[in-house]
N, C-alpha and C positions, 0 to 999 in steps of 0.2 A: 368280777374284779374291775375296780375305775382306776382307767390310767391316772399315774400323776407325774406332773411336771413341776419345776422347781419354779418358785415366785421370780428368782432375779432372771430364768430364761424366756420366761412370758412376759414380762413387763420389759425385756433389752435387746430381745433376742434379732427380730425382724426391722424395728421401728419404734421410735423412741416415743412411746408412750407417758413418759413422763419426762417434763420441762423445767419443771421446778416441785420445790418441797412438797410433800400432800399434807394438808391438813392435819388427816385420823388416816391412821392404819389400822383397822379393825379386822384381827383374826377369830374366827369363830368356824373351824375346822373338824369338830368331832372328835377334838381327843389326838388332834393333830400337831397343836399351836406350835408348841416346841421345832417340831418338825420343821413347823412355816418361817417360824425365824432363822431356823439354821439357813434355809434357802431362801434368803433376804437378805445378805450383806452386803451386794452391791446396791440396793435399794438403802439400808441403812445407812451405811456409810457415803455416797456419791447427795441421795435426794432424802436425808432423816426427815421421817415425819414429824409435825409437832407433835401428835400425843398416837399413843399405841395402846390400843386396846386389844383384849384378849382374855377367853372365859379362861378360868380354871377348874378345874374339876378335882377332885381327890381320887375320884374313882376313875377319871380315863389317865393323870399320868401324876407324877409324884411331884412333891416340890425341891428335892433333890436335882431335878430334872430343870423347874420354873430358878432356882434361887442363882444359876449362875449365870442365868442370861438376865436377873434384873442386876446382879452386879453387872455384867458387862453394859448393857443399856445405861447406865447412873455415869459406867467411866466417858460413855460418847457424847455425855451433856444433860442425858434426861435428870431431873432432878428429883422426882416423886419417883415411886411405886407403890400403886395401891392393889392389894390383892384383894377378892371377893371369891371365897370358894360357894360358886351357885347350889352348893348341897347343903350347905349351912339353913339350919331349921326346917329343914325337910326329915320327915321319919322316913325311915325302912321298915 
């Protein structure tokens, strides 16, 4: 079992690791991502990154799950969402 800890308490918790905006925010989690935004909103909200990147999968979570946090992302300013399901053109 791998511990996990929440993104806004590693990045606020002890020492202010971040100063200003980042760049890319690239989650690439295992089937996590969702997860990783929910524990990022004072990251989102205080330091928004310019662009957010994050795989999506059909088979580790739904888009039921992706479709209301690219709404909520769009209402904080992001302007785009582009989605790329990495299993597109791959057989089983």
């Amino acid at each position: 079992k791998v511990p996990m800890k929440q993104i806004d308490d590693v990045l606020f918790e002890s020492s202010k690791l971040i100063t200003r905006r980042p760049l890319l925010y690239k989650l690439d989690c295992e089937g996590c991502e969702v997860a990783a935004l929910n524990t990022s909103s004072k990251l989102l909200k205080d330091f928004p990154p310019h662009y957010i990147m994050m795989e999506y999968s059909k088979y580790t979570f739904s888009s039921k799950q992706l479709l209301p946090w690219i709404t909520d992302l769009m209402k904080m300013g992001y302007s785009r969402a582009f989605v790329l399901d990495v299993n597109d053109g791959i057989s089983k």
